[in-house]
Each structure stands twice: as structure tokens, then as C-alpha cells.
N, C-alpha and C positions, 0 to 999 in steps of 0.2 A: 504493500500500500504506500502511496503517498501518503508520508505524514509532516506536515509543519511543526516543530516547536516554536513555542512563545518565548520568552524570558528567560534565554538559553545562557547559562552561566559556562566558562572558559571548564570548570573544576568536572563536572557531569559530562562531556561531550567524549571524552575518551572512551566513560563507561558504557555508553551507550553505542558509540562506535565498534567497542569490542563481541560487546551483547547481540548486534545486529548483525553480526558475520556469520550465525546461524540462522536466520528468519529470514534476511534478503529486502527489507524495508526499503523505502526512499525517501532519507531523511533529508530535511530543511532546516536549519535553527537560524532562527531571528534572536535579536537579545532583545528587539522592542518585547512591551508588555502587549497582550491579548487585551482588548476592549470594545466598546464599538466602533471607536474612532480608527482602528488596528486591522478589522475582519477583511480589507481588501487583500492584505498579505495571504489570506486564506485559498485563491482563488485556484481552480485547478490540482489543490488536493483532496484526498477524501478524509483526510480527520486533522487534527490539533493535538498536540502534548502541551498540556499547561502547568502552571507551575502554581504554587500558591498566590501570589501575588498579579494573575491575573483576573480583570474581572468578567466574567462571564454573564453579563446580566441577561433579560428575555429581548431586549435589542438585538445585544449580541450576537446572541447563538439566532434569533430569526435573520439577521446577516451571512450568517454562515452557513446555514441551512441553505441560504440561494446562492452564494458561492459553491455549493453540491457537496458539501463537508454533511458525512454521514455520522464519525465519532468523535467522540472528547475525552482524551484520554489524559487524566489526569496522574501525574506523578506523585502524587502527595499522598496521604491517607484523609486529610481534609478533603470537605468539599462545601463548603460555608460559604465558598466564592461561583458556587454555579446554582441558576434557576434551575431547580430540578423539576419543576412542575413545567416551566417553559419549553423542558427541552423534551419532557416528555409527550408536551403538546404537539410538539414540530417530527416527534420519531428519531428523536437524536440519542444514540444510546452514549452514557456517560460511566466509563470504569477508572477504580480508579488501585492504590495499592495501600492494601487495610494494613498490612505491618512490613515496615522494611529492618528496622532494627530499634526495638523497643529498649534495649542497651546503650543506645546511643544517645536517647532522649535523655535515660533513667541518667545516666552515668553523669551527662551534665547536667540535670537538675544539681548533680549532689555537688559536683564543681561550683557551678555557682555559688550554690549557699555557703560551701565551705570559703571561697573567695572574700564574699561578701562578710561569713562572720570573722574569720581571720584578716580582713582586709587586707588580701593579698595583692589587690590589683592595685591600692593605694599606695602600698609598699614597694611594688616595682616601679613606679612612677617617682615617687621620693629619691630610693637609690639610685636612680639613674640622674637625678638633680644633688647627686653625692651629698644627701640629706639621711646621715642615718638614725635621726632621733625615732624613738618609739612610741613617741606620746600617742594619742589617739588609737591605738590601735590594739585593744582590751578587746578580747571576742570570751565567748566559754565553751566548755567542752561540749560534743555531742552526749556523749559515752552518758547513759542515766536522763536524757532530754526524751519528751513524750515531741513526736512526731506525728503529726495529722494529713493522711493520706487521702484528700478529694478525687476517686475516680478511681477504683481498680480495675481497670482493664490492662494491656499486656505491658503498660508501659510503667503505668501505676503498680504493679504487681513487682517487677524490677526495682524500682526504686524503694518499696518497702523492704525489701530481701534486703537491698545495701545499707538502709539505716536501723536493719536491726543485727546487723555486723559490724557497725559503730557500736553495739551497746545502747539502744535506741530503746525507749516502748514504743510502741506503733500501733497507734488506732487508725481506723480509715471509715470511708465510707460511699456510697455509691447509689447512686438511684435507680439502678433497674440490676445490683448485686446483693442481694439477703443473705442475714447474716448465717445461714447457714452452707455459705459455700465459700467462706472464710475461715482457716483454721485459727479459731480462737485461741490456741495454748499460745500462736507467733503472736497474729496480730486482734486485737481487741476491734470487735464492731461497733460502733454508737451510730448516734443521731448525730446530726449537723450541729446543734446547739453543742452539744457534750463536746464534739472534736474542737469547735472554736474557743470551747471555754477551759481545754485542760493544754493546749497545745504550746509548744514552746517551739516549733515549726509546722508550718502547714504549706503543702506540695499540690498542685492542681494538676488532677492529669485526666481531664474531661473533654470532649468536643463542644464545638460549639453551637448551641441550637437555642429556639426560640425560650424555653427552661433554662439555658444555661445562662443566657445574658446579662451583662448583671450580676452575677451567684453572690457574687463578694461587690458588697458596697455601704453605705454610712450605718447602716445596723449590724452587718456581720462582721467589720469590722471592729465595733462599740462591745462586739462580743469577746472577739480578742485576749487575750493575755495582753497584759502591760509590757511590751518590750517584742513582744511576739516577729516570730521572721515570716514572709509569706513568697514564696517559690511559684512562678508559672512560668512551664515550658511548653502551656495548651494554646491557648488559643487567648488573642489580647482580652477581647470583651467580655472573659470572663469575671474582670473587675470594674469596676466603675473607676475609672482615670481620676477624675475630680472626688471623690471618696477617699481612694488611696494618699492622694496630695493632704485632706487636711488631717488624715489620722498620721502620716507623717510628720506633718506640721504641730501637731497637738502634743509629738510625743511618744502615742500611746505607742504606737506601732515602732517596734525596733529596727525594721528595714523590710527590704524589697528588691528581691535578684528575679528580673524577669529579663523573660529572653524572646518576648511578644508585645504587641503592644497594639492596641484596641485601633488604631488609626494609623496602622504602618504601612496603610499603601500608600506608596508615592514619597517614603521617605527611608525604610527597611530594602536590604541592596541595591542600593546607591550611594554612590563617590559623591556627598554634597560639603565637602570637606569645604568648597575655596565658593559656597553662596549660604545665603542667610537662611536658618533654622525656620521658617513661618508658622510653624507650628508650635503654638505658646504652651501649652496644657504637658509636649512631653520636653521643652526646653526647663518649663520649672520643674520638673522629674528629674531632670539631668542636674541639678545643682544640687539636688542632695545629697553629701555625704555617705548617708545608709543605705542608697540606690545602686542599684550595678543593674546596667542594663546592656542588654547585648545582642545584634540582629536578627535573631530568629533563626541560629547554627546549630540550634542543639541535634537536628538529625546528620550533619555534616561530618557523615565516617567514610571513610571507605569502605566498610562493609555495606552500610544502608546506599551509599552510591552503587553500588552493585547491584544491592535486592531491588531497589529500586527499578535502575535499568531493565535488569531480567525481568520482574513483573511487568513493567507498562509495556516492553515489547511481546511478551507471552500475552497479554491481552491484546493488543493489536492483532498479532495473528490468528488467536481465536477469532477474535468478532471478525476478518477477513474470512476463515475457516468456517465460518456456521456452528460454530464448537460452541458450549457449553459456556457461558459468564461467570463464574462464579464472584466476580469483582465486578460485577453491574452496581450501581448505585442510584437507588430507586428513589422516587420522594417520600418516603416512607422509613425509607432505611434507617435504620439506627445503628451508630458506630459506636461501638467500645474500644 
């Protein structure tokens, strides 16, 4: 098949280059982003590989539908950036790749936090200004900290394993996992109030959907531990941006290692080093101290750049093939 990429990064083109010398594809990468203003790039293939950060709204995809684009093959496990209903209206089938490496995610969640509580990123930035005072830089240990896991699915489920090899207690919780398909002796189930109210870190590892929006914002915050850390490597809007800013501001809240961020298109991968920030809400994010933010890398391994590749071209060739979807993504769908 002909297929266009969108938002084609230098670091993914090899692996997918490698992956396709079994399948026989006919690949195109653009680094522009997929949008409506983008679908003429579409014209004379029969699908798209998109990337997170493209937006796929029911403009779009009815653009692409007349450019004779049959599938949308998304690279990602998200898909929060495509009309599922739209595209199902048009006959547009949309796959996409539900785990590339849940290690990859899990692994930097814990980097982060550990970063952020040890401010290690603040420390490499001093010493290289041959600044080696220690002041500011009081973190505590994990090893005996209660740990609050929002979300176990494959990713959440990893990251709980790592913070109870710190020496961790580990509660968690999940809205469509009961707690009896948690082993209770590792990790302790609760309610959402109980996790926000005993936690001394809490980890988001949920998709994001019309329930999810939101989750964390000026009451779930207020619920908090005083100094409390909060971790997201899911998806931005699961917190309320102007929420998170005053419970930092107040105090209450100890910090904030995200690696998402509710309004990162048009400013997450992109070089906007040498033009102005316009976006005020995550410029005063950036001036806090307690903040580490970082562009939305956490699946950036080389193993997930592999699974990735091999999945989105194994579904390409299906949906070419007549074969079997098992990675179709329905309006319906619900992702763990």
C-alpha cells in the first residue's frame, strides 16, 4: 500500500524502514503535522500513519476520504486525536498499536519522579555553572512512601512492580479494574478519595476520554497530602493546568514531573528555542522550581520504536490482506 506519514521524526524512520523490508509498503514521510489545512499531502495514497500530535478532526478525515485515503493508521496507543465517530461515518477504518512497551513508559515515570525528588536535573545545570552548593536540594526517600497508582493497565501495572522494589506500599486504582483482580498481599485497592488522601506519590497511567478529563483538578487536588508528588506520563488533560498552578502556588502540593501536557499541540516536538513561548498557563509551569517537565519521551526506547514499527506495518498489511483487525479502534473502544 501506499502509505503517507505525518509528523515523521529523523529517530522512527530507520525502524520502520527496517520493519518494511518484509511487507513491501510504499512509504512517504512528511514531518509536516496531519490537519485539515495538511490532507492535500494525502492525495494518491490509500492511508496515513499518524503520530500523536496530529489532529484528525471530522474535517479532516472527510478531506481524506476524497483524497481516496481508505486507513488511518495510527502509531501511538492513543487515539484522543481522531473523530472516531466521523471516521466511522465516512468507512474509514482506524488501527492503531494498544502496547509497544509498557517498560518504557513505566520506567520513566519513575525517572522523572526520582529526578524531580532528588533534583537531579537542577543539579546538573548548577554543576555545569561550577556551582557546587547543595542548598535546595532536600528530597526523601522512597523506600516506606505509600504510592498511588491511577490506572492499572499494562503500563500502570509496571510501574507499580518498580515502586514496590523501592520498598514502596502501593495502592492503586482503576475504573473499569475490581479489586479482585489485584493481588492484595502486593498492592492494596481503594477508592479515589483513600488513594489521594494517604498518598505521598501518585502516578496517572489512564487514557484519555470524556470520564477522564479533568480527573485531577481544584478538589482532588485539596484532597492531597500536604507536600504530595503527582506523576503523568498519560495523557495532559488529565489534570486541570490552572488547578495544578494554584495548589503549587499555595504550597500544598510538593511538585509535579509531567511528561504531557493538556495543550501540547503546536508546542511539544518542536525546536521553538530562538521564538516566544505564547502560551502563558505552561510558561508559568515552567518557573517552578518543583516542576520538571519534559516532551512527551516517555515511550522513546528502542525497543517501543521497534514494536511500534512492526505493529503499525502488521496492520497495514492486514487491513491491505482482508485479514483479521485485531487493532481496529472502534468509537466504542475502550483502552487500558
Amino acid at each position: 500500500m501506499k502509505i503517507a506519514f505525518f509528523s515523521h521524526h529523523h529517530f522512527e524512520k530507520e525502524f520502520f524502514e527496517r520493519s518494511n523490508e518484509k511487507h513491501g509498503h510504499e512509504l512517504t514521510f512528511f514531518s509536516t503535522e496531519l490537519n485539515q489545512l495538511t490532507t492535500s499531502l494525502s492525495l494518491g495514497f490509500e492511508g496515513v500513519c499518524c503520530f500523536v500530535s496530529d489532529k484528525i478532526d471530522a474535517k479532516a478525515l472527510e478531506l481524506l476520504k476524497k483524497n481516496g485515503v481508505r486507513l488511518i493508521a495510527l502509531r501511538s496507543a492513543g487515539y484522543n486525536n481522531v473523530d472516531l465517530e466521523a471516521a466511522a461515518a465516512l468507512g474509514l477504518t482506524v488501527l492503531r498499536v494498544p502496547a509497544y512497551s509498557p517498560h518504557a513508559v513505566a520506567e520513566y515515570a519513575v525517572g522523572l519522579l526520582l529526578s524531580l525528588n532528588r533534583r537531579i536535573h537542577r543539579a546538573f545545570g548548577r554543576v555545569r555553572d561550577l556551582n557546587f552548593s547543595l542548598e535546595g536540594f532536600v528530597g526523601f526517600d522512597l523506600n516506606q512512601k505509600t504510592v498511588g497508582v491511577i490506572g492499572l493497565g499494562r503500563i500502570g501495572r509496571v510501574f507499580a512492580e518498580i515502586m514496590l522494589g523501592f520498598g514502596c506500599r502501593v495502592i492503586a486504582f482503576d475504573p473499569h479494574v475490581g479489586s479482585s483482580e489485584v493481588d492484595g498481599k502486593i498492592i492494596t485497592y481503594v477508592g479515589l478519595e483513600e488513594l489521594y488522601q494517604s498518598s505521598d506519590v501518585i502516578s496517572l497511567h489512564l487514557p484519555l476520554t470524556p470520564e477522564t478529563h479533568h480527573m485531577i483538578a481544584h478538589k482532588e487536588l485539596a484532597l492531597m497530602k500536604e507536600g504530595a508528588v503527582l506523576v503523568n506520563t498519560g495523557r495532559g488533560a488529565l489534570i486541570d493546568t490552572v488547578a495544578l498552578i494554584a495548589a503549587l502556588k499555595s504550597g500544598h502540593l510538593g511538585g509535579a514531573a509531567l511528561d504531557v501536557y493538556e495543550e501540547e499541540e503546536g508546542v511539544f516536538f518542536k525546536d521553538l528555542s530562538d521564538k516566544v513561548l505564547m502560551d502563558d498557563v505552561l510558561a508559568r509551569l515552567l518557573t517552578f522550581p518543583n516542576v520538571l517537565i519534559t516532551s512527551h519521551q516517555a515511550f522513546l526506547t528502542q525497543e517501543a520504536l521497534e514494536k511500534i514499527a512492526n505493529v503499525t506495518l502488521q496492520n497495514i498489511t492486514d487491513f491491505q490482506n482482508g485479514a483479521e483487525l485485531p487493532n481496529e479502534v472502534h468509537a466504542k473502544t475502550h483502552m487500558i
